[in-house]
N, C-alpha and C positions, 0 to 999 in steps of 0.2 A: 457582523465581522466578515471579513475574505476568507472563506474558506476553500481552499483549493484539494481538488479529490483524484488522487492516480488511484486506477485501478492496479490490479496485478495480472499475470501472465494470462497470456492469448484474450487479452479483453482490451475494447477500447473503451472513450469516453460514454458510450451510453451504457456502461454497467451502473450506473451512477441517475439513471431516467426517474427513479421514482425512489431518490431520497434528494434529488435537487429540489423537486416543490416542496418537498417535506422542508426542506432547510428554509428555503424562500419564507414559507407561512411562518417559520419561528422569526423570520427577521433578520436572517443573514443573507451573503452575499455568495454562494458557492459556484465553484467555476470546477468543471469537471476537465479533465484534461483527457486528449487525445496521442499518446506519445508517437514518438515518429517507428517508425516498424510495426505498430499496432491500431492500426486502422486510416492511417495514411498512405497504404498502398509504396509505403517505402519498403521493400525488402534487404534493403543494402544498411539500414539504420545501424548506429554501433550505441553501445551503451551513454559514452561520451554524448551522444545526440541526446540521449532524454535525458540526461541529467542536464542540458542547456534547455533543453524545452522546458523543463521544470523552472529552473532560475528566469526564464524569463518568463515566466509566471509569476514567480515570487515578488519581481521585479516590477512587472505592469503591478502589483495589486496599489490599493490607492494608500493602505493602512498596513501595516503590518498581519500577512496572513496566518492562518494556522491552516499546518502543512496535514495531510492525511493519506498515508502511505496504506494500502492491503495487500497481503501475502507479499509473493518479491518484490514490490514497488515501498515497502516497507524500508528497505534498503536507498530508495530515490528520495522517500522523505529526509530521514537522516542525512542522505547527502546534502541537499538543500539547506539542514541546517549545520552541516560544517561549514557550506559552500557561504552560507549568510548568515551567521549567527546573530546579527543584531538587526534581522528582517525577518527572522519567522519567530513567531512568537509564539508558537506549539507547536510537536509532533504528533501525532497520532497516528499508533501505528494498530490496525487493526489484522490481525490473524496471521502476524509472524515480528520474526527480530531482522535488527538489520544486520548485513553480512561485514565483517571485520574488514580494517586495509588490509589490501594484498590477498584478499576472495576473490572468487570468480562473484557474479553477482545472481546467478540462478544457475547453472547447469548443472540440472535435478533429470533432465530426460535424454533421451538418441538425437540427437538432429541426423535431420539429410536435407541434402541439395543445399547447405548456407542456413536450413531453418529449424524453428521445433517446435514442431505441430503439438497440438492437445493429445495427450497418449490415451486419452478414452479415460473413462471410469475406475477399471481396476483399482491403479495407485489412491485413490480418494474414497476406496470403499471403506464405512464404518460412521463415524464422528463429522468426517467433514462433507461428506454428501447425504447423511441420515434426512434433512427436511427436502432434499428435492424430489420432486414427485416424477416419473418417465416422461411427462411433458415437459419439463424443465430441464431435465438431463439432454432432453434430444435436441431441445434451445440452442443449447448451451452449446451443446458438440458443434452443432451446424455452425455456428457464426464465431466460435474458437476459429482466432487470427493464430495462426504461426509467429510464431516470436524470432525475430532472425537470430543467427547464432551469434554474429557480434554483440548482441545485446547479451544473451544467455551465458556467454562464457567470459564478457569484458571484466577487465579488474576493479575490482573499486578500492577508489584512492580516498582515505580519510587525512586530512592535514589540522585542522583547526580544534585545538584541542578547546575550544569557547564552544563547542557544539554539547556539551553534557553540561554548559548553565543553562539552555535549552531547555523546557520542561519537556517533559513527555508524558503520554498516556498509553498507556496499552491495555486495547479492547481486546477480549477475550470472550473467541466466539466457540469454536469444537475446544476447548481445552476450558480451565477454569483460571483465576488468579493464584488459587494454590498451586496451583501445575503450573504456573509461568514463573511464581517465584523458586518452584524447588529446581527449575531447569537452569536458571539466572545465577542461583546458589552454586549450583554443580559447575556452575564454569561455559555454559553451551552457550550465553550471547553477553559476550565482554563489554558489546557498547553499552548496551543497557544495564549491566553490572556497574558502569560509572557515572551514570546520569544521576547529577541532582536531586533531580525535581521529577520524582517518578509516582505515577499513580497507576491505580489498575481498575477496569472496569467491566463486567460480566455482561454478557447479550446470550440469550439462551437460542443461538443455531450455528446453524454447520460451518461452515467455512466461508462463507458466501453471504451475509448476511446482509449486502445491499440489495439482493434478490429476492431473498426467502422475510427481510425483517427490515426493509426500508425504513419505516416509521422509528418504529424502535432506535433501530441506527441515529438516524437525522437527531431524536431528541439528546442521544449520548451524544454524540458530537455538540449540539445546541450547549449542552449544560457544558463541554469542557470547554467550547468557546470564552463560556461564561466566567470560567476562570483562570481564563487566559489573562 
């Protein structure tokens, strides 16, 4: 299957270097994305720009792909499948919800000068940095892309209400499936509150788990392809 993979903030497409073979050996097709303001040396990118980077992804794929959104790129997958509901043929949103119409689409940090750097460690101490080890944190820091702030702060527009016959998955990496359903219950992520075709699936690490649990990863994604 096409499986197309956005990372999430200050990451480009090589977050994704060692669950690509992984996917390749099960048999699929996965195309990692590189969005424009995160690792294209665009610093002017606006959110608009990767949500077309994405659809022409969805667009080139040969078959109908399934889409795989992580942390605030969670939000670009869902868009993609309001933007093409009868082109993607799963969501997969690992390690966050997407943001409602009429959100900003990430602005969770400070920018300066236009951008928004990786804020260090801090904000991520506990559950969603517990598996990295200080070579990995210091990885991590160093090749953290600044996110521009058009991207960070652009609205996102939902229009197609065909986007919740969409299936979706939600992997669940520092949190559990009980904890996604009781937050989902409470009111905290509406799109997912109205999806269909909703399943939940557990991966035991942090926040990050193309890094810390590629394998793993690759095979959950393998088995929702499969039931796509």
């Amino acid at each position: 299957m096409d499986i197309l993979l956005i990372a999430g903030l200050w990451l480009d497409g090589s977050a994704w270097d060692d669950v690509v073979p992984a996917l390749e050996e099960l048999g699929h097709r996965p195309v990692a994305l590189t969005l424009p303001g995160q690792g294209d040396g665009t610093e002017s990118a606006t959110l608009e720009d990767q949500v077309a980077a994405v659809l022409t992804a969805v667009d080139a794929a040969p078959e109908k792909p399934m889409v795989v959104g992580h942390s605030a790129a969670c939000t670009l997958a869902w868009l993609a499948a309001d933007a093409r509901p009868e082109r993607v043929a799963k969501a997969v949103l690992v390690g966050g919800f997407p943001s409602a119409d009429g959100q900003p689409y990430a602005d969770f940090f400070e920018t300066k000068d236009g951008l928004m750097p990786f804020p260090g460690w801090g904000p991520f101490e506990g559950p969603d940095s517990a598996d990295l080890d200080e070579e990995t944190r210091s990885r991590f820091a160093a090749a953290a892309i600044p996110v521009p702030e058009q991207v960070a702060k652009g609205t996102v527009r939902l229009k197609d209400e065909r986007r919740f016959d969409v299936p979706m998955l939600l992997v669940c990496p520092e949190f559990t499936p009980a904890q996604a359903r009781e937050w989902i219950d409470a009111g905290d992520a509406p799109e997912i509150a109205r999806t269909k075709h909703l399943d939940f699936v557990d991966i035991d690490s942090g926040h990050w788990p193309m890094i810390t649990k590629p394998v793993e990863l690759a095979r959950l994604l393998a088995a929702a392809a499969a039931d796509a």
